[in-house]
Rosetta silent file (secondary structure, phi, psi, omega in degrees, C-alpha in Angstrom):
SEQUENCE: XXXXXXXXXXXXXXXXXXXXXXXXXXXXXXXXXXXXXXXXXXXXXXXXXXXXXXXXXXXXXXXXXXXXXXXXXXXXXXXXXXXXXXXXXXXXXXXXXXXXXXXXXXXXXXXXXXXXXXXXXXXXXXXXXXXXXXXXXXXXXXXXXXXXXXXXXXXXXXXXXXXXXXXXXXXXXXXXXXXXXXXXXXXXXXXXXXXXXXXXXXXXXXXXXXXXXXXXXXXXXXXXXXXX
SCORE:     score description
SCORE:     0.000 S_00000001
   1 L     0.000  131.077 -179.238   31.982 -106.171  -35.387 S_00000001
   2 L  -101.503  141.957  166.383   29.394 -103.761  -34.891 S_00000001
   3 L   -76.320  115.164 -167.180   29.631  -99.580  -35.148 S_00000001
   4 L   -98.456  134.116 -166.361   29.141  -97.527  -32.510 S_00000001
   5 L   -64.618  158.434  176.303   27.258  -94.501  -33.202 S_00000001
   6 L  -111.674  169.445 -170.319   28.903  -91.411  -31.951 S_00000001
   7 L  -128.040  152.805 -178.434   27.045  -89.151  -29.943 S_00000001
   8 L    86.608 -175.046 -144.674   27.381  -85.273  -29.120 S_00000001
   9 L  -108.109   98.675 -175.949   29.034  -82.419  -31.480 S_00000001
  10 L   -62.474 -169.294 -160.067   31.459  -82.705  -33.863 S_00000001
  11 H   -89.947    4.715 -168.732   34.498  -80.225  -33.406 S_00000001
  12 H  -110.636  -35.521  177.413   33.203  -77.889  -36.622 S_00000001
  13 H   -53.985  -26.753 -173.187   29.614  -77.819  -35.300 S_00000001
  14 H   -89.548  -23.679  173.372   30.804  -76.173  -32.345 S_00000001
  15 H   -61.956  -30.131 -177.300   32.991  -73.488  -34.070 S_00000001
  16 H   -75.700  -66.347 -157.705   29.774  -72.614  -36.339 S_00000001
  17 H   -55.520  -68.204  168.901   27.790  -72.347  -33.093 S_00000001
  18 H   -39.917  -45.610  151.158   30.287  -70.050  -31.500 S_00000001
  19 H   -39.218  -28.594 -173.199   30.919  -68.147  -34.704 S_00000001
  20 H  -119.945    2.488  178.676   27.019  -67.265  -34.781 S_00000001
  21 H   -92.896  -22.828 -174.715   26.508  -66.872  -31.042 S_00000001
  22 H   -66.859  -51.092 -156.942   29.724  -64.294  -31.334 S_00000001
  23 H   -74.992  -60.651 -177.508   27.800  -62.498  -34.314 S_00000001
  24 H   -53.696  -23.528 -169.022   24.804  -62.277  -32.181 S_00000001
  25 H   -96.712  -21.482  166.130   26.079  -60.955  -29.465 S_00000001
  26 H   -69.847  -37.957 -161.630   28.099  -58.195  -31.736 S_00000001
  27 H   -85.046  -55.064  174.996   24.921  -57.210  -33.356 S_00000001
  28 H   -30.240  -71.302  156.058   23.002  -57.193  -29.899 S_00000001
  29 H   -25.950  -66.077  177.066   25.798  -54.884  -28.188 S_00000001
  30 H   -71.848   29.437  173.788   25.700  -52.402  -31.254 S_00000001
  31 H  -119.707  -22.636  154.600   22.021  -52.038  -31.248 S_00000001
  32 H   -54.290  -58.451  178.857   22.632  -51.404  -28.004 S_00000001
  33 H   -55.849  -56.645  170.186   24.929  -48.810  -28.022 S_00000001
  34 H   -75.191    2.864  153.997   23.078  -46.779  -30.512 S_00000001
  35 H   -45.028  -56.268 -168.533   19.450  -47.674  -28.596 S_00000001
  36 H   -92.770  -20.031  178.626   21.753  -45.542  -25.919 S_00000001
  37 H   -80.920  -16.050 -161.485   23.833  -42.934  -27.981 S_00000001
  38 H   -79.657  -26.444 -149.908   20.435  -42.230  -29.689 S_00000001
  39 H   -81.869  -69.720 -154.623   18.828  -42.130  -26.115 S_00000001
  40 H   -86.372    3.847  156.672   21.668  -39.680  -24.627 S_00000001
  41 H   -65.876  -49.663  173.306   20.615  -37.641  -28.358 S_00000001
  42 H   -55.254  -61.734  160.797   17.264  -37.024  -27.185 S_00000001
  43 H   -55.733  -37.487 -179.511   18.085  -36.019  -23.985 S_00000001
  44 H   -61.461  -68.510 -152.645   20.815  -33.187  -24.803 S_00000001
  45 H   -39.245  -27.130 -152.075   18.077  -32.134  -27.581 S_00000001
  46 H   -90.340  -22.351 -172.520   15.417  -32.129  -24.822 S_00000001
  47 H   -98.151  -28.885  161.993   17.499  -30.404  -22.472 S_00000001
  48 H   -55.542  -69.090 -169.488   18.960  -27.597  -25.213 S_00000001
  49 H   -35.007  -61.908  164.562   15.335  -27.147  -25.679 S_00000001
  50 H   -38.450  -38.487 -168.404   14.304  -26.350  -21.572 S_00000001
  51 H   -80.810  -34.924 -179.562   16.871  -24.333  -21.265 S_00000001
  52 H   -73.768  -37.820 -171.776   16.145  -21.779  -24.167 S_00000001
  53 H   -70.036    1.033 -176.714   12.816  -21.982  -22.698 S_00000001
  54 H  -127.598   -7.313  144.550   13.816  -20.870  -19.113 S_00000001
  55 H   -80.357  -38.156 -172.313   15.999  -18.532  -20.429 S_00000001
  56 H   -75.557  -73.927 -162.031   13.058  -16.576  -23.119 S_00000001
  57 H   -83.557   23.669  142.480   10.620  -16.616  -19.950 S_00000001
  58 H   -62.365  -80.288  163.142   13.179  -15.089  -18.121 S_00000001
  59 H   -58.963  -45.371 -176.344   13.538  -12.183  -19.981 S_00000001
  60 H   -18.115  -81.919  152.371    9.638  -12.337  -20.875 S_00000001
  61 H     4.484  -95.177 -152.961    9.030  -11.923  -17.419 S_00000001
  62 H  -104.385  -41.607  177.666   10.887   -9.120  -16.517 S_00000001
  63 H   -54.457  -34.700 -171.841   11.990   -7.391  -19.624 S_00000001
  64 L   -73.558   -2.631  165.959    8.270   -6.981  -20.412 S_00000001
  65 L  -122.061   27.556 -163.310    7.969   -5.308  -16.832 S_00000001
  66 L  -103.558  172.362 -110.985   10.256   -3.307  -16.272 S_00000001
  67 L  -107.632 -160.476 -165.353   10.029   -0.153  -14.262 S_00000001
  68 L  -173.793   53.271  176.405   11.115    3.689  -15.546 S_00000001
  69 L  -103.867  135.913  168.002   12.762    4.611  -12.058 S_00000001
  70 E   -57.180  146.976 -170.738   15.291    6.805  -11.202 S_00000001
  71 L   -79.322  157.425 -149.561   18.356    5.811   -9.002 S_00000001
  72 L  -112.694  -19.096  168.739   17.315    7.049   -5.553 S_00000001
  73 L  -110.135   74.002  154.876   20.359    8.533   -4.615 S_00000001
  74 L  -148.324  155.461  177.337   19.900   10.882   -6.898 S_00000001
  75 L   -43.350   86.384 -133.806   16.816   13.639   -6.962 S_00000001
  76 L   -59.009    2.935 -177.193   13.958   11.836   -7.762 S_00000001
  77 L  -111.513   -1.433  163.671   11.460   15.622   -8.627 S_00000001
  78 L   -70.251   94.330  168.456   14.773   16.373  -11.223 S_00000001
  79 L   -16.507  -41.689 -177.436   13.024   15.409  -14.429 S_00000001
  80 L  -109.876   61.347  158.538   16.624   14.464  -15.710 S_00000001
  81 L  -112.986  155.408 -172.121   17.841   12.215  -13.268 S_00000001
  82 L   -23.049  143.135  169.470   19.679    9.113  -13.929 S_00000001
  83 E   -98.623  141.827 -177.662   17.356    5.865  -14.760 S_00000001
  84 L   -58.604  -44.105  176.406   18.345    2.951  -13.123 S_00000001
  85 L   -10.478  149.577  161.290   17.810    1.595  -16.796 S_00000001
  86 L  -168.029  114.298 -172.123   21.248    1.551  -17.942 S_00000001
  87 E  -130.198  154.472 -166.253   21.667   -1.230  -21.519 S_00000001
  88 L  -141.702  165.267  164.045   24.993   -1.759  -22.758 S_00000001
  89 L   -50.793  -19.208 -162.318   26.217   -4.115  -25.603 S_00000001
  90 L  -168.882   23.358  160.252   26.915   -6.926  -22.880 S_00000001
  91 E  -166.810  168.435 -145.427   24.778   -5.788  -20.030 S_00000001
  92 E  -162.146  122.859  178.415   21.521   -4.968  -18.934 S_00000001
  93 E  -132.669  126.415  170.436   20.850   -3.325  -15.413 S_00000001
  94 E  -140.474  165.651  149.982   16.639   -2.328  -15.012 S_00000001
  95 E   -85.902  149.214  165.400   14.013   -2.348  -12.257 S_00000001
  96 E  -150.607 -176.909  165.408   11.269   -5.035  -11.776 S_00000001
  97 E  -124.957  131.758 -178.410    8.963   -7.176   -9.734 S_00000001
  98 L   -76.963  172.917  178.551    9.557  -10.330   -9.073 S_00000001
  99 L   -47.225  156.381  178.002    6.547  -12.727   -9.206 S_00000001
 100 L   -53.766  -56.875  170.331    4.229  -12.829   -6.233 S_00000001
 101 L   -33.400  -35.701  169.687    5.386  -16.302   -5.502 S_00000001
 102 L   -30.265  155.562  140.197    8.662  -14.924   -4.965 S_00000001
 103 L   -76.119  -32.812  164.414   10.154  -15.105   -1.804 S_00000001
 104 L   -70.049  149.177 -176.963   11.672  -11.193   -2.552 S_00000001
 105 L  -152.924  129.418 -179.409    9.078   -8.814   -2.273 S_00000001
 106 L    95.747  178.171 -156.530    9.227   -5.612   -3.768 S_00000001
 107 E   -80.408  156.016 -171.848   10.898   -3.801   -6.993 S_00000001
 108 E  -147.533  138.704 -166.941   14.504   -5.398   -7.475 S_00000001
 109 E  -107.576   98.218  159.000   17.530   -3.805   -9.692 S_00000001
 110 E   -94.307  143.073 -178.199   18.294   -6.574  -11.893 S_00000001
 111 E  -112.358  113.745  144.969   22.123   -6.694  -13.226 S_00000001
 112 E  -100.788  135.932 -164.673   22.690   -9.107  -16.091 S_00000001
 113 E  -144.372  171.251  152.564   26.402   -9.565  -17.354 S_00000001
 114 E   -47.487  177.597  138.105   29.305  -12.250  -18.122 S_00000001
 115 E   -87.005  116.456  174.625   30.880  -13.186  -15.215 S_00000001
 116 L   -42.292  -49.099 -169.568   34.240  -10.835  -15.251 S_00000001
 117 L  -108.868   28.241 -177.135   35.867  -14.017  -14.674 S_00000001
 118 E  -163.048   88.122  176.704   34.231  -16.609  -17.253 S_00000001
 119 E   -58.231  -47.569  172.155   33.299  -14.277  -19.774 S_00000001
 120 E   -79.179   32.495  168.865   30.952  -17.442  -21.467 S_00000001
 121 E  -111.733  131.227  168.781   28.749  -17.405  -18.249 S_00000001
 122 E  -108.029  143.113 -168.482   25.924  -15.456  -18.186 S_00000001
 123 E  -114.864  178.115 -171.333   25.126  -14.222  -14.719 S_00000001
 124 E  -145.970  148.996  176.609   21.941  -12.233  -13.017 S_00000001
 125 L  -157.271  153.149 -169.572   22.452  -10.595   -9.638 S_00000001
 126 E  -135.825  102.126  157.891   19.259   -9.006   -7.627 S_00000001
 127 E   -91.366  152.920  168.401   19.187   -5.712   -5.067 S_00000001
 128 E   -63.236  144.019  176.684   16.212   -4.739   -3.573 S_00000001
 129 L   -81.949  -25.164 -177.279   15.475   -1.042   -5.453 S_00000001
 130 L  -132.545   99.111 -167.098   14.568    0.293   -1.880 S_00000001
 131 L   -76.194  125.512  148.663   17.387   -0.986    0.681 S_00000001
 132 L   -85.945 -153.256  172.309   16.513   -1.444    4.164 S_00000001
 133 H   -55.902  -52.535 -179.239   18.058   -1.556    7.437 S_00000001
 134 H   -48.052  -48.369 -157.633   18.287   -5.221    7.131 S_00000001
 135 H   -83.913  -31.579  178.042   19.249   -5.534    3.596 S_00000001
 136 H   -93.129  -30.649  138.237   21.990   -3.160    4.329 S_00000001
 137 L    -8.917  -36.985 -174.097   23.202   -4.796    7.093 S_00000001
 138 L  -132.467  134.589  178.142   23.253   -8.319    5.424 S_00000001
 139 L    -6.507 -169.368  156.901   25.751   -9.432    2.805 S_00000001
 140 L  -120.796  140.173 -177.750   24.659   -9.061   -0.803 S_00000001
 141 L   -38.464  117.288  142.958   22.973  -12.432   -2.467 S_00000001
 142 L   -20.206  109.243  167.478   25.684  -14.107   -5.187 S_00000001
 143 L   -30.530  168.487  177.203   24.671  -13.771   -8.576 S_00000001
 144 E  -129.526  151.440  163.749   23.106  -16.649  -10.022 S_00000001
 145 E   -74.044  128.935  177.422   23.765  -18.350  -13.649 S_00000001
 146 E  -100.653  -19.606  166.226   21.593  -17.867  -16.079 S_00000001
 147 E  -176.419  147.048 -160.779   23.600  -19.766  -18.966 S_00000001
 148 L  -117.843  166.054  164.612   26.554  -21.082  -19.061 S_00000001
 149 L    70.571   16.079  179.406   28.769  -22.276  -22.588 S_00000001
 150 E   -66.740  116.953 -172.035   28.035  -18.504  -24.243 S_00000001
 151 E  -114.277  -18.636  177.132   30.075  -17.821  -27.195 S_00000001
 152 E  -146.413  128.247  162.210   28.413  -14.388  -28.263 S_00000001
 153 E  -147.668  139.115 -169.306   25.800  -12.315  -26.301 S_00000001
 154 E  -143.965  135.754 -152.043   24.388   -9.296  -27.444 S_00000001
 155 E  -106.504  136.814  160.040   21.747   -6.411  -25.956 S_00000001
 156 E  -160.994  142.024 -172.167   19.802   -3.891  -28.476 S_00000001
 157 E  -126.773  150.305 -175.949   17.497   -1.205  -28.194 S_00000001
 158 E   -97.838  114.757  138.212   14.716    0.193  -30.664 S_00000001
 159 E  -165.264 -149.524  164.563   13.338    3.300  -29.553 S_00000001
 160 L   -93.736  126.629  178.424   13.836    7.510  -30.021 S_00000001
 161 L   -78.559  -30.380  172.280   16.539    9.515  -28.730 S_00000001
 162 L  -113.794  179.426  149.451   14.221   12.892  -29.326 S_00000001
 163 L   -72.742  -24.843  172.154   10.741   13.475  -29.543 S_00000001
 164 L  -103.278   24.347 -177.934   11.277   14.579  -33.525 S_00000001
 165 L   -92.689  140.392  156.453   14.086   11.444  -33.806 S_00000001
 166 L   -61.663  105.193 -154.069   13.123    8.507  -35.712 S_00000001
 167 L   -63.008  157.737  167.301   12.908    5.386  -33.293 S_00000001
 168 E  -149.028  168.220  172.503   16.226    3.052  -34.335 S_00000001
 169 E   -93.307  139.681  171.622   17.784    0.157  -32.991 S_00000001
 170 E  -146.993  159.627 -162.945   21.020    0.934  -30.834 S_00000001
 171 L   -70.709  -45.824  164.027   23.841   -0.462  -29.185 S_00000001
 172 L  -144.301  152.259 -161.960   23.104    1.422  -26.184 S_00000001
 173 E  -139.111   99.418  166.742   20.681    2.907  -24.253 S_00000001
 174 L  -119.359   25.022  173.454   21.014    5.630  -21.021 S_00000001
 175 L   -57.703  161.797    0.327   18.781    8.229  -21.716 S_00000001
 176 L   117.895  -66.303 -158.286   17.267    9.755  -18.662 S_00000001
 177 L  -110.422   19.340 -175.826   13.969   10.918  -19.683 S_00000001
 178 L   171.916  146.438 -174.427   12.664    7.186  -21.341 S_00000001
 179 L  -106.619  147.575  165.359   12.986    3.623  -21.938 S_00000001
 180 L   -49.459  141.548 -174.513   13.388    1.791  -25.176 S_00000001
 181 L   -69.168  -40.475 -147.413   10.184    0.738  -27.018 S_00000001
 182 E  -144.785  130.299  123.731   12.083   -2.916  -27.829 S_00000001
 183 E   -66.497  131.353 -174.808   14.559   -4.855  -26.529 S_00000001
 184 E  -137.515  155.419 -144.821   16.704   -7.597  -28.185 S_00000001
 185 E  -144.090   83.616 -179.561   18.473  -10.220  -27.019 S_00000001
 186 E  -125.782  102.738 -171.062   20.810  -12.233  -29.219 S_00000001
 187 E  -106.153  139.380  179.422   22.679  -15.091  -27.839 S_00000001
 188 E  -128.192  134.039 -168.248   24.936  -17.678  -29.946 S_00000001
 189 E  -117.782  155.445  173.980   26.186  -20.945  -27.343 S_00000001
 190 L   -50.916  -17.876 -170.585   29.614  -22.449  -27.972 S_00000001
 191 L   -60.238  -49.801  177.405   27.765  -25.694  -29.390 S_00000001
 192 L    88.698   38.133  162.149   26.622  -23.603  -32.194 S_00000001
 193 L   -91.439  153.248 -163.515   22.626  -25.117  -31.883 S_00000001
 194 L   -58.756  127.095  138.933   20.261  -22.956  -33.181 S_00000001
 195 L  -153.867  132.677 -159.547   19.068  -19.915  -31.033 S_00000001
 196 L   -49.582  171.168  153.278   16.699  -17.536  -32.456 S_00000001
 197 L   -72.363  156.719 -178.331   16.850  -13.741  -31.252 S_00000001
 198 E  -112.425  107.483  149.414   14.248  -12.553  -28.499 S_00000001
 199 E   -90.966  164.294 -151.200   12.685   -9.317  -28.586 S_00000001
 200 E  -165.164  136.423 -142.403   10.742   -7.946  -25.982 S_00000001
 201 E  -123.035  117.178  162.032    8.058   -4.741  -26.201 S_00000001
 202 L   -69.384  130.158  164.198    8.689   -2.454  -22.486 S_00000001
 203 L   -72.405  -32.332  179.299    4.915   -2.338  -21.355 S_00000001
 204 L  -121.183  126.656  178.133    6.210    1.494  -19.199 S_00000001
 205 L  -141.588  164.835  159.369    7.703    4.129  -20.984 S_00000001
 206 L  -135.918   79.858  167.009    7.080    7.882  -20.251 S_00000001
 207 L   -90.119  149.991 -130.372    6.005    9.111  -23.247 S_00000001
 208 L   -74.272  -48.991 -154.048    4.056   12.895  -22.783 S_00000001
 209 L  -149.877  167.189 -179.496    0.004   11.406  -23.266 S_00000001
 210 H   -66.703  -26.696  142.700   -1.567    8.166  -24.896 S_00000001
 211 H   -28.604  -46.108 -154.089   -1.088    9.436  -28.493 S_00000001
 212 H   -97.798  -26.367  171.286    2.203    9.419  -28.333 S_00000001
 213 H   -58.123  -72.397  173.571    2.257    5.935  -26.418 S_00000001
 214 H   -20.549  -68.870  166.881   -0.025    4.569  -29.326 S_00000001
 215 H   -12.499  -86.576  177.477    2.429    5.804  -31.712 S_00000001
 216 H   -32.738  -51.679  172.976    5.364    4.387  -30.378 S_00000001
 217 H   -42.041  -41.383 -152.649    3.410    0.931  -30.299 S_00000001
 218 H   -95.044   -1.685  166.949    2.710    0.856  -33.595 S_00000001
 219 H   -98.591  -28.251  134.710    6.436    1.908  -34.493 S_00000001
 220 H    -5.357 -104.692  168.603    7.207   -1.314  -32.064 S_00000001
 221 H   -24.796  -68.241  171.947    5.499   -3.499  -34.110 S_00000001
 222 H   -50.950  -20.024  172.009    6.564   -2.548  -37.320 S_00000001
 223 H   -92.385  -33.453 -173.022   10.197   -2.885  -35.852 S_00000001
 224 H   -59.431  -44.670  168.562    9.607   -5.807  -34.863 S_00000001
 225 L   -65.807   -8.490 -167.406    7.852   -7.331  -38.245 S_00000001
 226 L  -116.028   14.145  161.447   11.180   -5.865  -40.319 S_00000001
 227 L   -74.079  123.395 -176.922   13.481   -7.825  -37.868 S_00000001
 228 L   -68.228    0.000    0.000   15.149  -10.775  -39.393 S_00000001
């Protein structure tokens, strides 16, 4: 009697096959996953980044331009009347201009604050500084967000309160008769990712003659180099 060869897979070859196609397919899947958690790393990082960067040339922008005007309905040849300027611990109201590109044209009263009713939102709202028929006439624009997810944000100004005062950094700033040499800017986001503080040098102050503007610069600076 002759033995017939068998042909095909015993029943342990195929459990070994399955056993290493299962292992492959585990390690494939995790290499995957982290390929994509490392992927959706990048992005947050890349997108943390944009954002501080669209917030800093935000103020850049405009803190570095803003205006020394007086609120118009009040006498604008009284030496001491109200500045629109008005900086608080946890708000900021000034004049500026927006870029040419703008669609707004002309000086604009920016207000940045929380939102009263999300306190970790920060919001920006924009009037024209000289309202016209139209503009009073038509609603007022919504604020817009400027960051959202805020866990601390806080406004300080460097400058002199007199002419024989020593400039200091202060919590607030309404004088009247001058704008702070330096603005700072220090925001902490609930995430708790790094974000440095921003200062920012007003380019218009009205200080008496160009001495005293020099001056002032160079006490600027110097606050600026002993800022941590």
């Amino acid at each position: 009697m002759t033995s017939r060869c068998s042909k095909g897979f015993t029943l342990i070859e195929v459990l070994i096959a399955m056993t290493l196609l299962g292992v492959m397919v585990v390690l494939l899947f995790s290499s995957l996953r982290i390929a994509a958690q490392s992927w959706n790393a990048g992005e947050n990082k890349i997108a943390r980044v944009n954002q501080k960067a669209v917030v800093y040339q935000f103020f850049k922008r405009h803190l570095t331009t803003i205006r020394p005007l007086p609120v118009l309905n009040i006498d604008q040849n009284n030496p001491e009347a109200l500045q629109v300027f008005q900086g608080y611990p946890q708000s900021l109201r000034f004049v500026a201009a927006l870029p040419a590109s703008s669609a707004r044209k002309g000086l604009q009263v920016f207000t940045i604050a929380p939102n009263p009713n999300h306190a970790s939102t920060l919001m920006v709202s924009l009037v024209p500084y000289r309202l016209t028929e139209v503009d009073q006439n038509q609603p007022p624009d919504r604020p817009e967000v400027l960051l959202e997810d805020v866990a601390k944000l806080q406004f300080a100004y460097f400058g002199k309160t007199e002419d024989v005062a020593e400039p200091q950094w202060r919590e607030e700033w309404t004088l009247a008769d001058r704008l702070p040499l330096l603005i700072k800017v220090a925001i902490a986001l609930k995430d708790g990712s790094y974000w440095p503080d921003m200062i920012f040098a007003t380019k218009i102050t009205q200080s008496a003659n160009a001495e005293t503007v020099e001056g002032d610069n160079a006490l600027a600076n110097d606050a600026v180099a002993d800022t941590p």
